[in-house]
C-alpha positions in Angstrom: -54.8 21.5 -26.5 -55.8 22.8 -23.3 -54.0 22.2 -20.5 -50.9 20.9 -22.4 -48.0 21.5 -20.8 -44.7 21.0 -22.7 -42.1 21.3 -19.5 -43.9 19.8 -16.9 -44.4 16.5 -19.5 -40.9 16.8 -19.6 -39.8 16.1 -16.3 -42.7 14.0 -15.8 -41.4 11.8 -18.3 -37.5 12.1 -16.5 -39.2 10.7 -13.4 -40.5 8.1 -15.0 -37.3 7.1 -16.5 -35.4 7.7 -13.9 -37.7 5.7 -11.3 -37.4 2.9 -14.0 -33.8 3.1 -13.8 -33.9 2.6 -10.0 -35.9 -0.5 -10.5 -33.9 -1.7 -12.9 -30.7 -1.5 -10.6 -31.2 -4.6 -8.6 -29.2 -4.7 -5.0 -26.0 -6.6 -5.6 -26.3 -10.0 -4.6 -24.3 -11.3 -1.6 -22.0 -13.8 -1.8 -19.4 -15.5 0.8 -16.4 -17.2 -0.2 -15.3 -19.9 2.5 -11.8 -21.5 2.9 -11.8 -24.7 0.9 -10.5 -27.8 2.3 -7.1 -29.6 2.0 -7.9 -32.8 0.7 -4.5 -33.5 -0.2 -3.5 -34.9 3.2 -0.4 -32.8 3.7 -1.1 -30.0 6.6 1.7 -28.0 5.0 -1.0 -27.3 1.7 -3.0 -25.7 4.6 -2.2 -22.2 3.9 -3.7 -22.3 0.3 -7.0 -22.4 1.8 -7.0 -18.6 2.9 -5.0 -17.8 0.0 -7.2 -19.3 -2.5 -10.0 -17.7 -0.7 -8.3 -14.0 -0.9 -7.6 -14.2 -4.6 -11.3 -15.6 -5.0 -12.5 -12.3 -2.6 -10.9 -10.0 -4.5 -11.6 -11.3 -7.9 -15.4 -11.2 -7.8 -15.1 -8.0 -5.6 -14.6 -6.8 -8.8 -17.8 -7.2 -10.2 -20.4 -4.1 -9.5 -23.3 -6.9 -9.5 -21.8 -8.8 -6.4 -21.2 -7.9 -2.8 -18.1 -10.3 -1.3 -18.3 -11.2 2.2 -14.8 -9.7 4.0 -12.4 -12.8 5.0 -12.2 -10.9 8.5 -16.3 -11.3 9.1 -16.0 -15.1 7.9 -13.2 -15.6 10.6 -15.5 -14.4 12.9 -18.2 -16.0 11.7 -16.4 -19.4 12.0 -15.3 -18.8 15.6 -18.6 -18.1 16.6 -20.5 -21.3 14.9 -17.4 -23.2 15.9 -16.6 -24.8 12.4 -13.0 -23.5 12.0 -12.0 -26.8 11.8 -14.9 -28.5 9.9 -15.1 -29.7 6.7 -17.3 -27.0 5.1 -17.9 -29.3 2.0 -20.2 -30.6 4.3 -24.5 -29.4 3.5 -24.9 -28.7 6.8 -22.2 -27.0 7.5 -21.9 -25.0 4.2 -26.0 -23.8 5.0 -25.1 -23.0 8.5 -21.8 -21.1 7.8 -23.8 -19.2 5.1 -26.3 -18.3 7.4 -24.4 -17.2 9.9 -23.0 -14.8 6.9 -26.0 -13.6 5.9 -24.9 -14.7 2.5 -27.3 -15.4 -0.1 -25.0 -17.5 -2.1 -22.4 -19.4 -0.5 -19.2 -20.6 -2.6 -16.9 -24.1 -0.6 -15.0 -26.8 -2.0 -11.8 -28.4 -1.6 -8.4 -29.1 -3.3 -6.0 -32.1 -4.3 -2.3 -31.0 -4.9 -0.5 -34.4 -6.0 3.1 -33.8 -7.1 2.6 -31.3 -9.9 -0.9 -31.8 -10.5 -4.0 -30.2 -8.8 -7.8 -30.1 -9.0 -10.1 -27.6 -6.9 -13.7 -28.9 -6.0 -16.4 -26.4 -5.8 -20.0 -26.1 -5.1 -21.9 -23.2 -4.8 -24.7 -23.0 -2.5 -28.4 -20.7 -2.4 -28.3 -20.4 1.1 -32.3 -19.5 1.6 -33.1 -22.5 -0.7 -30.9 -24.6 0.9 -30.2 -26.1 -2.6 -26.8 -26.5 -4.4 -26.6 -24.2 -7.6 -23.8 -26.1 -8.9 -21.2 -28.6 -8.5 -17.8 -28.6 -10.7 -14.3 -29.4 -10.7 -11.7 -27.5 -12.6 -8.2 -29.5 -12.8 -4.7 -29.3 -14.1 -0.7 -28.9 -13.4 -0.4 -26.9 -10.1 2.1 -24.3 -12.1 -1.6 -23.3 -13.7 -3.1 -22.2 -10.5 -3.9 -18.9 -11.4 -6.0 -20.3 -14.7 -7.5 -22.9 -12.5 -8.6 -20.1 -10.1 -10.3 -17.7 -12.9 -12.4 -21.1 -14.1 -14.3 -21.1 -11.0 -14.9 -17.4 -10.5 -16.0 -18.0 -14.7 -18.5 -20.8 -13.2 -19.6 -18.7 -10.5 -20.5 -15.8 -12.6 -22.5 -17.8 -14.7 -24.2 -20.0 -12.3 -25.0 -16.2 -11.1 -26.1 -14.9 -14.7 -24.4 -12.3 -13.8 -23.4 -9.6 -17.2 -19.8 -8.5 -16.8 -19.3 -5.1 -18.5 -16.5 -5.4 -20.4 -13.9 -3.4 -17.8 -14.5 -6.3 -15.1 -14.2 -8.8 -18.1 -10.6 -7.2 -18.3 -10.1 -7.3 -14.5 -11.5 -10.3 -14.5 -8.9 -12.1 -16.9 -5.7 -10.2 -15.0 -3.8 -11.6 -12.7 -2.3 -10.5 -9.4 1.1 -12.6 -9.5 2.1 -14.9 -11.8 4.1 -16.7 -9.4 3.4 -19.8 -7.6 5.8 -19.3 -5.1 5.0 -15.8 -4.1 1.4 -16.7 -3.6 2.2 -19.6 -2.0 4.0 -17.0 0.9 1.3 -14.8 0.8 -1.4 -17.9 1.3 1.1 -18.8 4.4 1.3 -14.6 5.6 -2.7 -14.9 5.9 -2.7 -18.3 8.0 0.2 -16.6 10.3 -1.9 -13.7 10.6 -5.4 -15.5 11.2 -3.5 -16.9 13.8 -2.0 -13.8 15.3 1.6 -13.8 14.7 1.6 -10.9 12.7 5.9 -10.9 12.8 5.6 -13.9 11.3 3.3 -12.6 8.5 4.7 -9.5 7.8 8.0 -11.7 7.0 5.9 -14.0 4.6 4.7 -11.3 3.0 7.8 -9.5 2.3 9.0 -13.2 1.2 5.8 -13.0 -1.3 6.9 -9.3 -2.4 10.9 -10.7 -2.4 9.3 -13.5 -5.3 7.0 -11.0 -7.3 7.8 -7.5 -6.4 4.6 -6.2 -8.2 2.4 -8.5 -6.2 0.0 -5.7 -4.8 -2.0 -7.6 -2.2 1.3 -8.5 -0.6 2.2 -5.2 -0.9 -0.7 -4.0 0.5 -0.5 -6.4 3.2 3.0 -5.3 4.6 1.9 -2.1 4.3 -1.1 -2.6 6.7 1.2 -4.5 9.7 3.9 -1.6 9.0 1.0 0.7 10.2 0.0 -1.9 13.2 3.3 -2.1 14.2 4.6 1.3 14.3 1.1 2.2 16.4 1.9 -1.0 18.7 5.3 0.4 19.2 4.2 3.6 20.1 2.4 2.3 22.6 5.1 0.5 24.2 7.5 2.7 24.3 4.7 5.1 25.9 4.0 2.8 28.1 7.8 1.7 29.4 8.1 5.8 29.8 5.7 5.6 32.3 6.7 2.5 33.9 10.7 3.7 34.4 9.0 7.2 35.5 7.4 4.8 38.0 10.0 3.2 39.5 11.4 3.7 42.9 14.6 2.3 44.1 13.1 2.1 47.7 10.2 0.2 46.6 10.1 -3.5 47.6 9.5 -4.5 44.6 12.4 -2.3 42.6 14.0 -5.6 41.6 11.3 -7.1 39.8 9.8 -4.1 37.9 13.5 -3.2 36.7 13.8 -7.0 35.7 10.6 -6.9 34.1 11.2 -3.8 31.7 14.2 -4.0 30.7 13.2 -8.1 29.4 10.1 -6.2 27.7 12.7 -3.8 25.7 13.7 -5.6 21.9 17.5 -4.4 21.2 16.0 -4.6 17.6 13.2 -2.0 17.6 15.3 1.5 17.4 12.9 3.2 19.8 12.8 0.2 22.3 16.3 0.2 22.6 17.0 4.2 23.0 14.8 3.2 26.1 16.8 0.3 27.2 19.8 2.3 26.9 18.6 5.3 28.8 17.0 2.9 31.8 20.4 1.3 32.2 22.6 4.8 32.5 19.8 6.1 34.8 20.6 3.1 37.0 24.3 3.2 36.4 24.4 6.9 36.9 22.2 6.4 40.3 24.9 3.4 41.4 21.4 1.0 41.3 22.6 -2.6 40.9 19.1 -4.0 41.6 19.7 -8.2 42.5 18.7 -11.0 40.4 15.3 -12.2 39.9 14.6 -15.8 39.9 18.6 -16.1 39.0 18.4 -13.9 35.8 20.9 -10.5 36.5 18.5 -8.5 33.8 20.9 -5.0 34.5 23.7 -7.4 34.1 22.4 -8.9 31.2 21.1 -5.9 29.2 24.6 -3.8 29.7 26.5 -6.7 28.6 25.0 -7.3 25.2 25.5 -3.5 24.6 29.1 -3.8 25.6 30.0 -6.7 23.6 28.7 -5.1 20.0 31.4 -2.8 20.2 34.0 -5.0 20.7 34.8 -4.1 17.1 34.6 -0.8 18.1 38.2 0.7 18.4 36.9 3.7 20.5 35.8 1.3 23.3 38.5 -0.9 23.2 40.0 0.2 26.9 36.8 0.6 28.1 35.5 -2.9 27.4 37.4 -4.6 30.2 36.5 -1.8 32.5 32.8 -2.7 31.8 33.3 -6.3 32.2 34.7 -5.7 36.0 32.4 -3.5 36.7 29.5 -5.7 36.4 31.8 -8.4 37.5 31.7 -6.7 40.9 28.6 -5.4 41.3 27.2 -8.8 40.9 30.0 -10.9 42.6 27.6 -14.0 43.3 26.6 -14.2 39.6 27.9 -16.6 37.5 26.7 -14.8 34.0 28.9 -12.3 34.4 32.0 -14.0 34.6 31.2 -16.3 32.0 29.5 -13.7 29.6 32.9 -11.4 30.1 35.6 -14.6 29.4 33.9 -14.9 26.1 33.7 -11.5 25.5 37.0 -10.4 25.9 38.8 -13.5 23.8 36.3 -11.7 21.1 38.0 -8.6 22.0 41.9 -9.6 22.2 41.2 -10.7 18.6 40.0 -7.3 17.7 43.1 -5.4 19.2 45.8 -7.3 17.3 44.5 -5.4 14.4 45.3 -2.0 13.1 43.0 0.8 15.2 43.3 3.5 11.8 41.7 0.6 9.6 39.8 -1.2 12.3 37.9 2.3 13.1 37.9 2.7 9.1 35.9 -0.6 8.5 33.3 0.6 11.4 32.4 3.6 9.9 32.1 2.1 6.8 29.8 -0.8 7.8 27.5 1.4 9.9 27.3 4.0 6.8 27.0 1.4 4.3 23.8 -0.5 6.7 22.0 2.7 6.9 21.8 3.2 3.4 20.8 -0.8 2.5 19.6 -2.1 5.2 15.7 -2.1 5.5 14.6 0.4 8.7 13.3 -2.7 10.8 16.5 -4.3 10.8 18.2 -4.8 14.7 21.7 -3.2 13.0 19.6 0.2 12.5 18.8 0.3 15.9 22.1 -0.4 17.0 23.9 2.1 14.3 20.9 4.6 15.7 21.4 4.3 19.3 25.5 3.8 19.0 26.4 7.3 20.8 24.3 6.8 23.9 25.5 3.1 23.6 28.7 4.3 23.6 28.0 6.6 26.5 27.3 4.1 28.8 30.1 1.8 28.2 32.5 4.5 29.4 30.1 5.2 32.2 30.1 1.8 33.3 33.9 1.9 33.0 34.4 5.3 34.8 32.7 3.4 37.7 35.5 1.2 38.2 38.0 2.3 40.5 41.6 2.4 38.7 
């Protein structure tokens, strides 16, 4: 045959197949998940909203032929269209919300938790034809959550007519936790976070973890914050450097900036309170007292907490009282210090009736024994971590005094 060309056919015919592949491989179709309503009338359900939104997210984010909306871009979403507190069950809502998404599909609903039973209401919306797709209820004992939760991604996939291969089948059918509670903490870590107490939500999520320690999203959660916070903290710490660098005795306004930092310092964050310590033996060291601002004696305050964790502390026993009339004296007008010291050092006549060799035995014990258990975040680290230069500026304090 002339002009036959066996190679050339060849990839001819591979770029035929292959540009039928490509047209075959539809773009995945976009879908946005919104927090369904508590219909149950008790606010303190509220949480399961975003939680029953996240396990929904993730679920279907499992599926190659869908593309989940982020929960972040649909709090943002409901800021800027205002509906945060709407009823998204609502058409007009539901269409606008999805809009505002870019969604082509558009899942909302609601749920009823009634002693031990529950029901979750869904719809799922085509956002362009403004049309609901489909309408369902899935109901049963709230300890079946989980199952509850897979029937509606199962309605969702096939309102979709989507094809699950069989590895997101198996994905499909697994579940994160198997605990109520522990979701229940994570659902409550997401609303804390959402609403920007992310203490609060690291806590809840550790709570979560504390129920189901395999429970990955709250794993992964903690993780995140962990990563926030320790930047955050950096930061600070950074930033109080530059602000005791700063400071100038002479300055009019010496009183109020020392004031000021040393409230900003946490004893509990190990970093925060190496820089607490080190701003109060500068001042010490320096003989700067500065007054009270708007009757809080912050230098008065700070030094005092530090002596009075070691009044189980047998090496700073004598020096204790020392500190207590040196701030006594430096702030003669003040009432904290007198009170703060009277309580203090009952604590600490208590302390001495007891036998210095075991006393000092049962310290180092404690402090060895909190470092190994204790989780790094915990205010005892940062005191066990900071207990020399603690201890350095109690005697400091107490060398001051004249004897």
């Amino acid at each position: 045959m002339s002009g036959y060309n066996p190679p050339m056919l060849r990839a001819l015919t591979g770029l035929l197949l292959a540009s039928s592949v490509a047209v075959a491989d539809p773009k995945p179709l976009q879908v946005a998940v919104a927090y369904f309503d508590n219909n149950s009338g008790d606010p303190a359900l509220d949480p399961l909203a975003r939680g029953l939104a996240d396990m929904l997210i993730t679920d279907l984010s499992n599926v190659s032929a869908l593309q989940l909306v982020e929960r972040e871009k649909l709090n943002l979403a409901l800021d800027e269209l205002k509906l945060s507190k709407s009823k998204f069950i609502d058409p007009k809502n539901a269409l606008k919300l999805g809009k505002g998404l870019s969604a082509r599909y558009l899942l909302v609903g609601g749920y009823v938790v009634q002693a031990d039973a529950m029901r979750l209401d869904a719809r799922l919306f085509d956002v362009p034809a403004s049309k609901v797709l489909f309408s369902e209820k899935v109901e049963g004992k709230k300890e079946e959550f989980f199952a509850l939760e897979k029937e509606l991604v199962d309605l969702l996939v096939k309102a979709l007519d989507v094809k699950l291969q069989l590895s997101e089948k198996s994905k499909l059918r697994s579940n994160a936790t198997e605990s109520f509670d522990a979701f229940a903490k994570y659902a409550q870590g997401l609303s804390a976070k959402d609403a920007g107490d992310d203490a609060k939500a690291r806590a809840l999520f550790e709570a979560a973890l504390a129920a189901d320690p395999n429970y990955r999203a709250a794993k992964n959660a903690t993780e995140r914050l962990a990563v926030i916070f320790k930047r955050d903290d950096a930061a600070k710490t950074a930033s109080a450097d530059a602000q005791r660098q700063a400071l100038d005795p002479k300055a009019k306004d010496f009183p109020e900036k020392v004031s000021a930092l040393l409230l900003s310092l946490q004893e509990g964050k190990t970093e925060e309170q190496r820089r607490k310590v080190e701003l109060l033996t500068w001042l010490a060291e320096n003989d700067l007292t500065p007054p009270a601002v708007n009757g809080l004696a912050a230098v008065a305050m700070g030094g005092l907490q530090i002596v009075y964790r070691h009044t189980e502390d047998p090496t700073q026993w004598e020096n204790i009282p020392l500190a207590c009339e040196y701030f006594i004296s430096r702030y003669p007008k003040e009432d904290y210090p007198k009170t703060y010291c009277r309580g203090l050092l009952q604590s600490l006549r208590s302390e001495t009736t007891r036998n210095r060799a075991e006393a000092q035995r049962e310290w180092d014990e404690e402090r060895d024994e909190d470092l190994k258990r204790l989780d790094p975040e915990d205010w005892r680290i940062s005191l066990h971590k900071n207990e020399a230069a603690m201890r350095k500026l109690i005697a400091l304090y107490a060398s001051k005094v004249k004897k």
